[in-house]
VOTI-766911 format. One record per residue: x negated, y, z of N, C-alpha, C in turn; residue in one letter. Coordinates in steps of 0.2 Angstrom, whole numbers, plus 5000, padded with zeros to 4 digits. Atoms other than C-alpha are relative to their C-alpha. Example, Ala and Ser with C-alpha at 12.3 -4.5 7.8 and 13.67 -1.06 7.14 Angstrom:
% VOTI-766911
PT    nc1    nc2    nc3   cac1   cac2   cac3    cc1    cc2    cc3   rest
PT   4996   4994   5000   4938   4978   5039   4996   5006   5000      a
PT   5004   4994   4999   4932   4995   5036   5004   5005   5003      s
***
This chain:
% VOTI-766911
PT    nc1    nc2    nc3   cac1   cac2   cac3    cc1    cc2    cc3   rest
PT   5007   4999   4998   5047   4935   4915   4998   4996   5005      x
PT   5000   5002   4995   5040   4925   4925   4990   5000   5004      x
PT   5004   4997   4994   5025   4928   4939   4994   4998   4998      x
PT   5007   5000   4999   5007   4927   4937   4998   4991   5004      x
PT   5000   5005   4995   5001   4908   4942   4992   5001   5004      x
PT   5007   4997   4998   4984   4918   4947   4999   5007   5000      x
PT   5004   4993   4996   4980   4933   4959   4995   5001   5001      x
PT   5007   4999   4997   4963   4939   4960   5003   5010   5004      x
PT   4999   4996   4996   4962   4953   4973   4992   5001   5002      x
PT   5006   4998   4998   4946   4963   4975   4999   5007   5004      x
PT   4999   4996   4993   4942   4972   4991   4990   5003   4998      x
PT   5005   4998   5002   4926   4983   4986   4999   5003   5008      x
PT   5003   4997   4995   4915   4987   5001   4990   5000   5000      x
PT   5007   4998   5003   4897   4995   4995   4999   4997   4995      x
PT   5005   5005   5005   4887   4982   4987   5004   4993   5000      x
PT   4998   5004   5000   4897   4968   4991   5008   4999   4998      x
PT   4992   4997   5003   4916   4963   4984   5002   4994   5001      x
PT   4997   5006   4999   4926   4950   4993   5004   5000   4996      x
PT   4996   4999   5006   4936   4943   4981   5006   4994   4999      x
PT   4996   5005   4997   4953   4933   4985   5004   4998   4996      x
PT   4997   5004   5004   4960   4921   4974   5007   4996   5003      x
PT   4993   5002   4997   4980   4915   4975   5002   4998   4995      x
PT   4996   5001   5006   4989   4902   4964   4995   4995   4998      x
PT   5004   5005   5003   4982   4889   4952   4994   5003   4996      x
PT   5006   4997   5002   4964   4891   4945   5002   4992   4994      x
PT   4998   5007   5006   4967   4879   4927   4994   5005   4994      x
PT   5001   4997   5004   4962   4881   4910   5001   5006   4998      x
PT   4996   4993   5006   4975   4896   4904   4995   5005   5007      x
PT   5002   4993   4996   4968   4906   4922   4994   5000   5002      x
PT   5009   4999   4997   4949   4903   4925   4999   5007   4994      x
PT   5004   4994   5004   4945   4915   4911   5000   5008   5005      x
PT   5000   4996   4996   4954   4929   4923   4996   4999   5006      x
PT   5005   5001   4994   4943   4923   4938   4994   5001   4997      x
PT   5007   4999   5002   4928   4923   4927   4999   5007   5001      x
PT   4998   4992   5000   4934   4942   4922   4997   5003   5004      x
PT   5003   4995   4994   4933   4946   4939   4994   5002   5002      x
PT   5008   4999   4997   4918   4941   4942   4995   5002   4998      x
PT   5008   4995   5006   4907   4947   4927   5002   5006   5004      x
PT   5002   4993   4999   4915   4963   4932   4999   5002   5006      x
PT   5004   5003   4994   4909   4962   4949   4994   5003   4999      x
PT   5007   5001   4999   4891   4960   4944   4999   5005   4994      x
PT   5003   4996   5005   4894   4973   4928   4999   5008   5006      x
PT   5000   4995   4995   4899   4986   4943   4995   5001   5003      x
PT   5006   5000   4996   4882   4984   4952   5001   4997   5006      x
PT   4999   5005   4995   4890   4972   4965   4998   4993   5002      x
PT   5003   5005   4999   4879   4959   4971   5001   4994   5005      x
PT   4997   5006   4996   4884   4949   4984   5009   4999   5001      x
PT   4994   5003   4997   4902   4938   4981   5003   4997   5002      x
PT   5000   5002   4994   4911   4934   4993   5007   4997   4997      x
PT   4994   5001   5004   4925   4924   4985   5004   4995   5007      x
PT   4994   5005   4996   4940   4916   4995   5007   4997   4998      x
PT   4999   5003   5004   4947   4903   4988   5007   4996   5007      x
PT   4995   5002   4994   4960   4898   5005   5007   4999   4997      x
PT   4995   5002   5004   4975   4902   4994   5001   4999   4994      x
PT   5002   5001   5005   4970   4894   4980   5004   4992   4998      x
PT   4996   5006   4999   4985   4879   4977   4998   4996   4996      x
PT   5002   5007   5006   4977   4869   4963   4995   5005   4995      x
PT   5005   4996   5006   4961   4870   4952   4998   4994   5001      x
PT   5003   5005   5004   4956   4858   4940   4993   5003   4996      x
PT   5005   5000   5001   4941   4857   4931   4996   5006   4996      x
PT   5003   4994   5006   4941   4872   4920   5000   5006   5006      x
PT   5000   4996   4995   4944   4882   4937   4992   4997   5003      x
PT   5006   5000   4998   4928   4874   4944   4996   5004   4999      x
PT   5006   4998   5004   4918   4879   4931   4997   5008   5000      x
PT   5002   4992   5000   4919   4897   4934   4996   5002   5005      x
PT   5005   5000   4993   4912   4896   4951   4991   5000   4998      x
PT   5010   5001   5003   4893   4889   4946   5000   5004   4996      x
PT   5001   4998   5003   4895   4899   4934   4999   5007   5001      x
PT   5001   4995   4996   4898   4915   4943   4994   5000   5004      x
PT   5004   5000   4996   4885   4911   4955   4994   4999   4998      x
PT   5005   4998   5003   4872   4909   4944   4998   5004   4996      x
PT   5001   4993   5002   4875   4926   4935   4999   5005   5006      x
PT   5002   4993   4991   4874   4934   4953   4994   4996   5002      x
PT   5003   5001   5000   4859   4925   4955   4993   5002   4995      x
PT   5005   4998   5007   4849   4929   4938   5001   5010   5003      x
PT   4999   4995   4997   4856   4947   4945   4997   5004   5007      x
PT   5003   4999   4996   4848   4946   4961   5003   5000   5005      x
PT   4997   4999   4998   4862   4944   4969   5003   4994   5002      x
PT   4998   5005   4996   4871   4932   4982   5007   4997   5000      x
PT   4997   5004   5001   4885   4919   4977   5004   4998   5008      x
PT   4997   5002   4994   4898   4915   4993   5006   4997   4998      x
PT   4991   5002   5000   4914   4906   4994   5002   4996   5008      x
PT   4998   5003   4994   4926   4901   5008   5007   4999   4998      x
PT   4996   5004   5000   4937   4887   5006   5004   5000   5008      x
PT   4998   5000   4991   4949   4889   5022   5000   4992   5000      x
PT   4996   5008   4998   4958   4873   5030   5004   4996   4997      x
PT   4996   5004   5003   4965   4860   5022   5008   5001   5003      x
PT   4995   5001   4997   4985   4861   5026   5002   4995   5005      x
PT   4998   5004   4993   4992   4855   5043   5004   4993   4999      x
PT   4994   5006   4999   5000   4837   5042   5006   5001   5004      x
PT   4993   4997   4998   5019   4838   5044   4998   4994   5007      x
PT   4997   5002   4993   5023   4834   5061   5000   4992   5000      x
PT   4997   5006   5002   5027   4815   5065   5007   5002   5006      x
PT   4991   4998   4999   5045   4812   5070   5000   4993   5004      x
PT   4997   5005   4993   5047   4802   5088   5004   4994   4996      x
PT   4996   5006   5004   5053   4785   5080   5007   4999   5005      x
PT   4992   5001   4994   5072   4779   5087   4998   4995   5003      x
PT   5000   5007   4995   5073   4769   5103   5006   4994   4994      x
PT   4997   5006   5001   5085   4759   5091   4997   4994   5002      x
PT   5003   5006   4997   5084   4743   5097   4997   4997   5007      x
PT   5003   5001   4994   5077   4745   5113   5004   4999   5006      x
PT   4997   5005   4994   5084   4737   5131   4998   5004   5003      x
***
């Protein structure tokens, strides 16, 4: 059996429904990201606040979902958000060897 390559995680507070993506967003898994979002805005939740920080790879079918949510929560009356964290930290550099030096 093997693991889910996409977690959505939806944290309801009022009107509003942070919503935190984990994994790859591709073809086979935008649909579940879309999912969540229509059901978002069928629930009466207007402002998305999506977070996309652990989000390890998304191709073009993953894009699509976004604009796409964001203009049903707009036709809605409702306010589209997202928050990309930090790009990953570059590894370290590794002090070069005094080889060679006098």
């Amino acid at each position: 059996m093997s693991l889910p390559r996409l977690n959505v995680r939806r944290h309801d507070k009022h009107c509003r429904a942070p919503i935190t993506l984990a994994g790859e967003t591709d073809l086979e898994t935008a649909p579940l990201a879309d999912a969540s979002l229509r059901a978002c805005l069928h629930d009466g939740v207007r402002t998305l606040d999506v977070d996309l920080t652990a989000v390890t790879s998304c191709d073009v079918s993953g894009l699509h979902a976004f604009p796409h949510a964001a203009a049903q929560a707009r036709r809605a009356g409702g306010t589209p958000a997202s928050r990309i964290g930090d790009p990953p930290a570059p590894p370290r550099s590794m002090p070069l060897s005094s080889a060679g030096a006098r």
